[in-house]
C-alpha positions in Angstrom: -48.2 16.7 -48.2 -47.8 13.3 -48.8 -48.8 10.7 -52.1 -52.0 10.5 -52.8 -53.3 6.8 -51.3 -56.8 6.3 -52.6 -56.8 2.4 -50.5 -55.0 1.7 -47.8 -54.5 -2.0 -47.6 -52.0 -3.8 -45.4 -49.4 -6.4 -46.9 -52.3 -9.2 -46.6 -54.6 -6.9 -48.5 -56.9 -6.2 -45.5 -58.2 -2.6 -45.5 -56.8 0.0 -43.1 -59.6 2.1 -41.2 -59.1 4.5 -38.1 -58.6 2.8 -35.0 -57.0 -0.1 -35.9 -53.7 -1.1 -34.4 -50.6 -1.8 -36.6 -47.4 -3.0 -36.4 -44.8 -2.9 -39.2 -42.8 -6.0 -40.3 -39.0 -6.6 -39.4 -36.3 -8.2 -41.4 -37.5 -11.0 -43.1 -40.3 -11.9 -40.7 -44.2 -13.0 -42.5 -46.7 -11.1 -41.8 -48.3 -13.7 -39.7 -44.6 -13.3 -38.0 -45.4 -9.6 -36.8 -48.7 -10.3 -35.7 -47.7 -12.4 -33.2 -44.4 -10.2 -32.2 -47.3 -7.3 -32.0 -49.7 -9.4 -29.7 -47.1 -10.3 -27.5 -46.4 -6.6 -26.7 -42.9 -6.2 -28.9 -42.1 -4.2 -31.4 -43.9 -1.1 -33.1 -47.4 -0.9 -32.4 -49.7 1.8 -32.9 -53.2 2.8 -32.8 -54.7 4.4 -36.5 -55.4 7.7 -36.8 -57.6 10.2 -39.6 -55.9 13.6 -40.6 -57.1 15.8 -42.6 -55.7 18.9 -44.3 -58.0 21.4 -46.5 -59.1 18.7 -48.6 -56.5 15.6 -48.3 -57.9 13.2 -46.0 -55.9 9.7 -45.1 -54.9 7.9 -42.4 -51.1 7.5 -39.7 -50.5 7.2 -36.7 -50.2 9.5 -33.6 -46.8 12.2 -33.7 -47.8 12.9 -30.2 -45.1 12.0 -27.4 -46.3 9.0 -25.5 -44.7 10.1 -22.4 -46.7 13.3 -22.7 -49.7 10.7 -22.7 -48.8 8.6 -20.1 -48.2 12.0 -17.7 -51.4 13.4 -18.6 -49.6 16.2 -20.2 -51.2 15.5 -23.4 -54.2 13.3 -25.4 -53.5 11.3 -28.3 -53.8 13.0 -31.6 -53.1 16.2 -30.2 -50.0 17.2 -31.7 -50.9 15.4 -34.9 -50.4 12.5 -37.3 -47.6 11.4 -39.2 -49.7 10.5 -42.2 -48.8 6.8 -44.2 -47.3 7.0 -47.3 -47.4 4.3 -50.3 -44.1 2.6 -48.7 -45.7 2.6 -45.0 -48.2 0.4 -46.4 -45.6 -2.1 -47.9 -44.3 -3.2 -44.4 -47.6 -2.5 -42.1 -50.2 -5.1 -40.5 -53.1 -5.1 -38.7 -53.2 -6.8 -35.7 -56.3 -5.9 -34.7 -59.6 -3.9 -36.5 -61.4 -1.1 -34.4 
């Protein structure tokens, strides 16, 4: 299980909902750095993702393998989510909102 996250806010504040895509910043790059990194196609990027377990409910992204996805051997989500955890959140940006 991972700590409890009753917000989850980017490093610009902005709230974090299913479906939005992410990237997470590098060395000593701003955020507005890694958004532009992210758009360009380089770097981390990944779609958001709900979990839930019994009664925990957050948010993380996919654990499925993409190369699984891009055969059509499997669908995203289907082998889970790694869920975000209060450091995730001190290093991830939206780059886009779903």
């Amino acid at each position: 299980m991972t700590d409890y996250i009753r917000e989850y806010k980017d490093v610009l504040g902005r709230n974090i909902k299913r479906g939005d895509v992410v990237t997470w910043l590098e060395d000593d790059e701003t955020p507005e750095q890694a958004i532009m990194r992210a758009k360009a196609g380089k770097g981390q990027i990944e779609e958001v993702f709900e979990w839930s377990q019994g009664k925990d409910l957050g948010l993380g992204i996919d654990s499925t393998n993409k190369s699984w996805i891009e055969d059509g051997r499997a669908y995203p989500g289907q082998y889970g989510v790694y869920p975000f955890n209060s450091e995730d959140l001190q290093d991830i940006v939206v780059v886009s909102v779903s």
